[in-house]
C-alpha positions as CSV (number, residue, x, y, z in Angstrom):
1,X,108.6,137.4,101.9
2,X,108.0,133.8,103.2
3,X,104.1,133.3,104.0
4,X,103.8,130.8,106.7
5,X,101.0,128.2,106.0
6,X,99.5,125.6,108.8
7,X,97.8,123.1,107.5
8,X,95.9,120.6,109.9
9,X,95.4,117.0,109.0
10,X,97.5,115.0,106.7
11,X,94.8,112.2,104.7
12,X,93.8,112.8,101.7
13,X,92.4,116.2,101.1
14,X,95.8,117.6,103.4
15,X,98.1,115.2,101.5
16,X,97.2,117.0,98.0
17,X,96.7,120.5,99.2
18,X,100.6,119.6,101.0
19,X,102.0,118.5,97.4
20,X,99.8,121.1,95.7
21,X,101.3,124.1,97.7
22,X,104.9,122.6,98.0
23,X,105.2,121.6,93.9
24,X,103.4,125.4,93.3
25,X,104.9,127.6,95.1
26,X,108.7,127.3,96.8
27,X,108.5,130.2,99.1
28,X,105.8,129.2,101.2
29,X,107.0,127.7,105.0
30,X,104.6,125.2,105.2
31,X,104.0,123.2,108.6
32,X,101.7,120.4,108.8
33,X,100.1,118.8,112.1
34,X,98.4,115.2,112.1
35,X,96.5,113.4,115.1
36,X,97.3,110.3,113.6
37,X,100.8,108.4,113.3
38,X,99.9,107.5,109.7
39,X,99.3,109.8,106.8
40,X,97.2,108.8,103.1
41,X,95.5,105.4,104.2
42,X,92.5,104.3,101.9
43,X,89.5,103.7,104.1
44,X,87.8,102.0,100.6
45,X,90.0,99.0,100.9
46,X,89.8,98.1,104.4
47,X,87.0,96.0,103.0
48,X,89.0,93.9,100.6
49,X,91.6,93.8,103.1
50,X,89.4,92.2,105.5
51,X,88.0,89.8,103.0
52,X,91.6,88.7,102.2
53,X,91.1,90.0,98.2
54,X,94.5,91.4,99.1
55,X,97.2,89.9,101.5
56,X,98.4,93.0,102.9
57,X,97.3,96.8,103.8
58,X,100.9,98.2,103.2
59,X,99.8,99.7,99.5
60,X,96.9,101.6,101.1
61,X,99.0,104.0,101.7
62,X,100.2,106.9,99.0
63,X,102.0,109.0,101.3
64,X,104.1,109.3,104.3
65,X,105.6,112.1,106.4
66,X,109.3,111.3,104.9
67,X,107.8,112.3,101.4
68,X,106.2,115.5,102.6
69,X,109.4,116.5,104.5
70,X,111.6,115.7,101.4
71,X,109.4,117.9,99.7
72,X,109.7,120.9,102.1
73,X,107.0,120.9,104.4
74,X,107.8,120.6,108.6
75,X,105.4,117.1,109.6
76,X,104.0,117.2,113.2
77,X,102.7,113.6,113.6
78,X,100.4,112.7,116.9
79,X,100.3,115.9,117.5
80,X,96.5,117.2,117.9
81,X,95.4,120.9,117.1
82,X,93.6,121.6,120.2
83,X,92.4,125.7,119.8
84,X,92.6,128.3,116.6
85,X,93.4,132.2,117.9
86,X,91.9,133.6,114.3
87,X,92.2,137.0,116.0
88,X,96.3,136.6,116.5
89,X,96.5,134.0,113.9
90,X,97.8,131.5,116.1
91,X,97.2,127.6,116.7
92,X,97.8,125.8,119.8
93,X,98.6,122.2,119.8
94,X,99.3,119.1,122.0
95,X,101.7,116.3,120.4
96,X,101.8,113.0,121.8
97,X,104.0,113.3,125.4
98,X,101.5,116.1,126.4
99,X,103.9,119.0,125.6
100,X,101.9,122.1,124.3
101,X,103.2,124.6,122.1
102,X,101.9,127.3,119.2
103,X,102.5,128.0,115.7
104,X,101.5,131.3,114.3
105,X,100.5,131.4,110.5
106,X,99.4,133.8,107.7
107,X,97.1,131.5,106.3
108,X,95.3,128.4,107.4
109,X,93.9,125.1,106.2
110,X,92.0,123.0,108.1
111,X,91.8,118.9,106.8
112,X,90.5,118.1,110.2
113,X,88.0,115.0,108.3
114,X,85.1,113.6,109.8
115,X,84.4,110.6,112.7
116,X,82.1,107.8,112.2
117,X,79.0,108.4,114.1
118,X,78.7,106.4,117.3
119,X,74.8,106.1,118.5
120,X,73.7,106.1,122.1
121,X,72.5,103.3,122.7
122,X,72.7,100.5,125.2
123,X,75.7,98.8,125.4
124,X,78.0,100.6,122.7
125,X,81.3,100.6,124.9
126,X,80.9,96.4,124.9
127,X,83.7,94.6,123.5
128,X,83.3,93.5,119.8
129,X,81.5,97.3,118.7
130,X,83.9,99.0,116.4
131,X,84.1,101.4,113.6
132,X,85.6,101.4,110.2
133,X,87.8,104.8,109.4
134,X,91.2,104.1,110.0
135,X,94.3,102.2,109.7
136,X,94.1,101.0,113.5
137,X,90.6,99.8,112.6
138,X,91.9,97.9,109.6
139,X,94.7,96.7,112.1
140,X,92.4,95.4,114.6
141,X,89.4,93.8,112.5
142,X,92.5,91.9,110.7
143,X,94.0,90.6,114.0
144,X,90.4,89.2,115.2
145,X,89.7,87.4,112.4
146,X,93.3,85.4,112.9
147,X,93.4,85.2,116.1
148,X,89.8,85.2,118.1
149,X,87.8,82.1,116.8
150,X,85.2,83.0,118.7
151,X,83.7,85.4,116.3
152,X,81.6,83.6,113.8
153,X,78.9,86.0,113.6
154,X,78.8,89.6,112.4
155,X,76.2,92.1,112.6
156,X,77.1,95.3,109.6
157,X,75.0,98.0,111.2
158,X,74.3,100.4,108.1
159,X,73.9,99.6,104.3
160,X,75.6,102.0,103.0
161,X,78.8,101.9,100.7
162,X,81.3,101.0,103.7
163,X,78.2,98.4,105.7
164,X,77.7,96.4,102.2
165,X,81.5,96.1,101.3
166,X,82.5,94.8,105.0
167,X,79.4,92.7,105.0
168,X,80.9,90.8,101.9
169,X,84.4,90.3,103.5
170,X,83.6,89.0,106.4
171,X,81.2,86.4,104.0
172,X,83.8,85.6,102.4
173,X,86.6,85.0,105.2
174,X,83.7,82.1,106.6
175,X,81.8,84.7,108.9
176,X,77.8,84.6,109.4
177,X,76.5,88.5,108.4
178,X,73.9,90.1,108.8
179,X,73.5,93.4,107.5
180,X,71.3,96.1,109.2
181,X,69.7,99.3,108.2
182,X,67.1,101.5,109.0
183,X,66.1,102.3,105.9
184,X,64.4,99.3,103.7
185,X,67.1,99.0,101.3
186,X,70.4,99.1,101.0
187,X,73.2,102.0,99.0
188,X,69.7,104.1,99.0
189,X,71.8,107.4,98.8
190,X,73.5,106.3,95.5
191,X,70.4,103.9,93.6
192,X,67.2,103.7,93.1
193,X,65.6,100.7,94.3
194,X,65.8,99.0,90.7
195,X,69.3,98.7,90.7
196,X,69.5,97.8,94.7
197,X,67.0,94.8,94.5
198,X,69.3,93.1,91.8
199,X,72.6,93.5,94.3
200,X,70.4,92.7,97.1
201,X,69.8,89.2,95.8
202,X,73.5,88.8,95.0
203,X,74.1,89.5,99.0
204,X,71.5,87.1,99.9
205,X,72.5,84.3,97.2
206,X,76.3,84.6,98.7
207,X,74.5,84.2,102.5
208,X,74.3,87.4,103.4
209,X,71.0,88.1,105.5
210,X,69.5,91.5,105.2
211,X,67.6,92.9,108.0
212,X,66.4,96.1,106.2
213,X,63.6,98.7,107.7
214,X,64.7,97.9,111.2
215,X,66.3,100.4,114.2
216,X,69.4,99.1,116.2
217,X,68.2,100.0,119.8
218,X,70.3,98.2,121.7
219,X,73.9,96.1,121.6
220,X,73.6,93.4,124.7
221,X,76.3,91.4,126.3
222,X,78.1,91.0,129.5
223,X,82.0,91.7,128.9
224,X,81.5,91.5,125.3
225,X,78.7,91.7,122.6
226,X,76.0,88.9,122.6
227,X,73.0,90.1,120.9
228,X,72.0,93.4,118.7
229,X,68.0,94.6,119.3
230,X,66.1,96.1,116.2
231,X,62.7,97.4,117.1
232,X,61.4,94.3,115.2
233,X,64.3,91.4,115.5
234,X,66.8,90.5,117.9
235,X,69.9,88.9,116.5
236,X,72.4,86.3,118.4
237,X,76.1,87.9,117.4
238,X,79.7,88.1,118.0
239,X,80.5,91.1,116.4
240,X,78.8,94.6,115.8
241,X,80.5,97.1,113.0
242,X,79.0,100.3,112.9
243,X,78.6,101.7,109.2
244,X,75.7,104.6,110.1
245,X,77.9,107.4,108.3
246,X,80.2,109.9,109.2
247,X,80.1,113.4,111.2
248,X,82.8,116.6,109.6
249,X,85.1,117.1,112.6
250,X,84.4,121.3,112.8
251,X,85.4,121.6,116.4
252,X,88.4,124.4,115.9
253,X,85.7,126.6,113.9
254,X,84.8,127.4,117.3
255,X,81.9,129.9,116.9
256,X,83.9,132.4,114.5
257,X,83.7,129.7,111.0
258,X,80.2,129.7,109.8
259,X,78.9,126.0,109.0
260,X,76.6,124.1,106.6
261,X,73.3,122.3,108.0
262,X,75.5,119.1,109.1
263,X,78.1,121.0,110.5
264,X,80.6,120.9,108.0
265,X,82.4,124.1,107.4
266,X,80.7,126.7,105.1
267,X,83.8,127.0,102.2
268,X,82.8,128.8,98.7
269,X,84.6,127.6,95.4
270,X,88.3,128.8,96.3
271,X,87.6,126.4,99.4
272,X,87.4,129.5,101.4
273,X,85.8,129.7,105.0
274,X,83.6,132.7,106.1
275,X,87.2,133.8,107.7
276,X,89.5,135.3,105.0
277,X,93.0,133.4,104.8
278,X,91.0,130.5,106.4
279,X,90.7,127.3,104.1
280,X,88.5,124.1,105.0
281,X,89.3,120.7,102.5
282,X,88.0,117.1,102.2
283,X,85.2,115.5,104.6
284,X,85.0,118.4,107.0
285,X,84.3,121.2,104.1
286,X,81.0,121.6,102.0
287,X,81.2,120.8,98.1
288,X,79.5,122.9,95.2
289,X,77.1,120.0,93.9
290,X,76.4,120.6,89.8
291,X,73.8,118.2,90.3
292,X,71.5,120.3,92.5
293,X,73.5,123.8,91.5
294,X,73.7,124.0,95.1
295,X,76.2,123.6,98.2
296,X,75.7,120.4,99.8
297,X,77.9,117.9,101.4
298,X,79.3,114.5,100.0
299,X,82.4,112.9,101.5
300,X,84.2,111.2,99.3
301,X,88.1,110.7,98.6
302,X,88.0,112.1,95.3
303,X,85.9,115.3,96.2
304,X,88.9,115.2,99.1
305,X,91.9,115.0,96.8
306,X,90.1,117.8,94.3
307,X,89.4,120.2,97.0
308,X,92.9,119.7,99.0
309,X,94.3,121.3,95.2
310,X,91.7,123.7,94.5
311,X,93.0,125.1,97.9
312,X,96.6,124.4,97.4
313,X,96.6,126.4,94.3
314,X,94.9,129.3,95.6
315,X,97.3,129.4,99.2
316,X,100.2,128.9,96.9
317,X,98.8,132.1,95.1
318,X,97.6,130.8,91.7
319,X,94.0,131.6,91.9
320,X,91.1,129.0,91.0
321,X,87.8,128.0,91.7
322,X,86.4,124.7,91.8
323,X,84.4,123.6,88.7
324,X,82.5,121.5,91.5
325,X,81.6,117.5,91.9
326,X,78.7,115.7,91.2
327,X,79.4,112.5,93.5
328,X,80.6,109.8,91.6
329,X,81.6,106.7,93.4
330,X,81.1,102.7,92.8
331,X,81.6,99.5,94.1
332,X,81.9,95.7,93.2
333,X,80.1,93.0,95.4
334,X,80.7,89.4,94.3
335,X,81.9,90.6,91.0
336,X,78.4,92.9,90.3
337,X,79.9,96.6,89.4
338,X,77.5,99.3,90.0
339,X,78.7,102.8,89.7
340,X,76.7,106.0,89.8
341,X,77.0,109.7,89.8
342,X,74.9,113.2,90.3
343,X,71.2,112.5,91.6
344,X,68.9,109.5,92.0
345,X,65.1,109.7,90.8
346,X,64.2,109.1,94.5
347,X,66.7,112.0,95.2
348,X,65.9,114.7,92.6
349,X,62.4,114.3,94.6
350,X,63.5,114.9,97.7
351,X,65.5,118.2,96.3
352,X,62.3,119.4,94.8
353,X,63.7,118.7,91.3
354,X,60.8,117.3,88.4
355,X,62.9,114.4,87.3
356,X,62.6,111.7,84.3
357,X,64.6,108.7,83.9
358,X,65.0,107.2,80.7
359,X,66.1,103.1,81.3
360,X,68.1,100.6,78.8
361,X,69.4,97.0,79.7
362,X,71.6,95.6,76.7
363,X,74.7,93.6,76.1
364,X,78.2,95.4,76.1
365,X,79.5,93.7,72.8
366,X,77.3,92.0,69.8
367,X,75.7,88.6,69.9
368,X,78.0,87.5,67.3
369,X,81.2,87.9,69.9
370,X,82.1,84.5,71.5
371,X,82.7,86.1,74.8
372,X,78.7,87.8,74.8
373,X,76.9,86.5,77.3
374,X,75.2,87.1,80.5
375,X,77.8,88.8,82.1
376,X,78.4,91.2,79.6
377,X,74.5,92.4,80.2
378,X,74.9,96.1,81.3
379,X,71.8,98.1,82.7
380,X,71.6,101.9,82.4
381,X,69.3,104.8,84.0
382,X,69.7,108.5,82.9
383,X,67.8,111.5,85.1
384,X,67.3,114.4,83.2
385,X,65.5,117.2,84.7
386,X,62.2,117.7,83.2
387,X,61.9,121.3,83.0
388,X,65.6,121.7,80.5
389,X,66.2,118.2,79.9
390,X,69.7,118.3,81.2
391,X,71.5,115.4,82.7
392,X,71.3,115.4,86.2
393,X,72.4,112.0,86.9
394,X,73.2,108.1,86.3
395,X,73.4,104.7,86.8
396,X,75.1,101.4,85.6
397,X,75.0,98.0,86.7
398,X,77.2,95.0,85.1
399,X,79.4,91.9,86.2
400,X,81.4,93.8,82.9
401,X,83.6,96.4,83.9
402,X,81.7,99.4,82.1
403,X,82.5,102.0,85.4
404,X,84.9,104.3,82.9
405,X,80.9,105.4,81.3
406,X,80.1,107.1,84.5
407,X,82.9,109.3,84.0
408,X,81.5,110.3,81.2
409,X,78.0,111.5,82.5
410,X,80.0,113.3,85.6
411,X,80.9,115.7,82.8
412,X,77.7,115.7,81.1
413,X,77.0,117.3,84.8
414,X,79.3,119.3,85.3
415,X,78.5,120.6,81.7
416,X,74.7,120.6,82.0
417,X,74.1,118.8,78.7
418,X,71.1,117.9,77.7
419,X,69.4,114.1,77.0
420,X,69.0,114.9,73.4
421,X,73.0,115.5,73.2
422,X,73.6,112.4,74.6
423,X,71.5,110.8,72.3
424,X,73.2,112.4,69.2
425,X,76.9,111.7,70.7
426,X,79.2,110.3,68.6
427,X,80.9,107.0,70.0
428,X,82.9,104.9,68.3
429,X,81.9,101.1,67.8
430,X,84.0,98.3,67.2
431,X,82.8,94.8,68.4
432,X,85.5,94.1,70.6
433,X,84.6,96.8,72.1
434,X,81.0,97.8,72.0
435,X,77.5,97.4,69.6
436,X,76.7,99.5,66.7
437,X,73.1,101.2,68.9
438,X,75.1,100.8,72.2
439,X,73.3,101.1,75.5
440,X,74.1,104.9,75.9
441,X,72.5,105.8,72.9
442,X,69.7,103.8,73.1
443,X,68.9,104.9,76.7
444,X,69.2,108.6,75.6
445,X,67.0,108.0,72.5
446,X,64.6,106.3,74.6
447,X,64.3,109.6,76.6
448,X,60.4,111.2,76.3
């Protein structure tokens, strides 16, 4: 018998759980609904769009609703979920001319992503305050900088992964930046502060001024923006992007899905709601976290894609759990690379885990290589728990590109090995390559 599946919202967690069920299982009737009227776009390179590292957005996009259809699946595009029956097993919806209809189901996945969180304060609804999160954001920014002259100064409110990327592209397009943040330094979820005051200095040697420990509490203007107001500064701008982090959109949970501290929906490892036959996926579902052993919540693209096919599998009736994440992600400003994964010292602390480090700075290839120099300088920071000694997190820093390492200690996670297995792992070492005692083992050996 053909099991009807809805699945609502098409990005990046719906997109694989869509191919996932659809390459799976053939005798699933699989109908899709998306608010949006694109499907797949890559939030992470709005930022190098902006900053003109690439001349168009059109290969942000890895999906489309002609590919899901060719696959099997019905594709409702601007057409917005409004209400879940979970007692009848029905969803009602509203597409884009304001017709309403309903879809029953057997089994339900909701994709439904976060927003970006938009403070109340003074003057938010000016001209000039935007978000980044979509397509039509990426759209708009783009069409400002070509066409309004006017803006020549931009305030990046949040220093965070998204705030730090958009503050270096609109540097590098000939924009004036500061970059605002509450806390006193920036990508504080992701590094501890020895690793931020290195890329700190890059953003202020490239012009990039940092107001850091300071609350936006206020955005002035008449029509349009004219000034941002800390609690310490007040700042003369054009332009105000908010960066302050995102919000899980959990709205059709109603009061029957149970939901994690933030609001996210409550999913176990089969990406399974408190409601049987109910699946939540991507920014708007918790995550098992290896790091902390622990449900928590970490949006991320990648933790989207995995859980959209941990779900996939299990609607398409192939059985799984998720091996869970430990929140790996990177970046490159001005050609610094820094890419982490699992917990921070300053994290572990705040989780009520006793935490080491262990802390190595070396050169990726041997002095004796004409290309060693500088830039090849790589710096390194394991956290091991104290108690076990097993690897509960890491961090690299290098104008090299040595981000396929953190990969590595994602597994050593996921795996819970210990320091002193690090520090006995056999890599290889050939000088185009690496050195003999490379930075991994001698960070590991340094361990206590």
């Amino acid at each position: 018998m053909t099991k009807k599946v809805i699945l609502v919202g098409a990005n990046h967690a719906g997109t694989a759980a869509a191919k996932q069920i659809l390459g799976t299982n053939k005798d699933i009737d699989l109908t899709i609904f998306d608010s949006n009227s694109n499907i797949s776009f890559l939030g992470c390179g709005m930022a190098i769009w902006i900053g003109c590292q690439i001349s168009t957005g059109d290969g942000l996009f890895y999906s489309n609703k002609e590919e899901l259809e060719s696959l099997g699946a019905k594709v409702k595009m601007e057409t917005e979920v409004t209400e879940v029956d979970y007692d009848n097993k029905v969803v009602h919806y509203r597409d884009a001319s304001g017709q309403i209809g309903e879809a029953p189901y057997d089994e339900l996945i909701l994709a439904t992503g976060s927003s970006p969180i938009r403070p109340n304060l003074p003057g938010i609804d000016l001209k000039y305050v935007q978000k980044a999160k979509l397509y039509q954001d990426a759209q708009l920014a783009i069409e400002q900088i070509k066409t309004d002259d006017s803006i020549k100064k931009v305030a990046v409110v949040g220093a965070g992964y998204i705030g730090a990327e958009l503050a270096e592209a609109y540097q590098r397009v000939g924009k004036e930046v500061i970059l605002i943040d509450v806390v006193d330094r920036i990508l504080s979820t992701h590094f501890d502060r020895e690793f931020t005051d290195i890329m700190e200095k890059r953003l202020q040697d490239n012009g990039i001024k940092l107001a850091l420990g300071e609350r936006v509490t206020a955005i002035e203007g008449t029509d349009r923006v004219e000034r941002v107001v800390t609690d310490k500064n007040t700042y003369d701008v054009d332009l105000v992007m908010l960066c302050i982090g995102f919000r899980p959109n959990s709205q059709l949970g109603g009061d029957r899905l149970k939901l994690f501290k933030n609001g996210a929906f409550l999913v176990n490892k089969k990406q399974e709601t408190s409601e049987k036959g109910v699946y939540a996926i991507g920014d708007c579902a918790t995550v098992y976290d290896n790091s902390i052993q622990d449900t928590n919540y970490i949006a991320l693209a990648t933790n989207a894609v995995r859980s959209g096919i941990v779900a996939g599998l299990n609607v398409a009736g192939e059985e799984i759990e998720s091996f869970g994440v430990q929140g790996s992600s990177g970046l490159s400003l001005y050609d610094l690379k820094m890419v982490s994964t699992g917990l921070t010292v300053s994290a572990a602390e705040r989780c009520g885990i006793k935490a080491k480090m262990t802390n190595f700075e070396d050169l990726q290839k041997p002095e004796f290589m004409n290309e060693a120099g500088p830039n090849y300088n790589v710096k390194i920071r394991i956290v091991y728990r104290e108690d076990n000694h097993e690897v509960i997190g890491a961090q690299l820093m290098s104008e090299y590109d040595m981000s396929g390492v953190i990969h590595m200690f994602s597994l050593a996670i996921q795996e819970r090995v210990t320091i002193e297995k690090i520090a006995l792992l056999d890599i290889f070492f050939m000088p185009h390559f690496n050195k003999p005692y490379n930075y991994i083992t001698m960070a590991a050996l340094s361990a206590e």
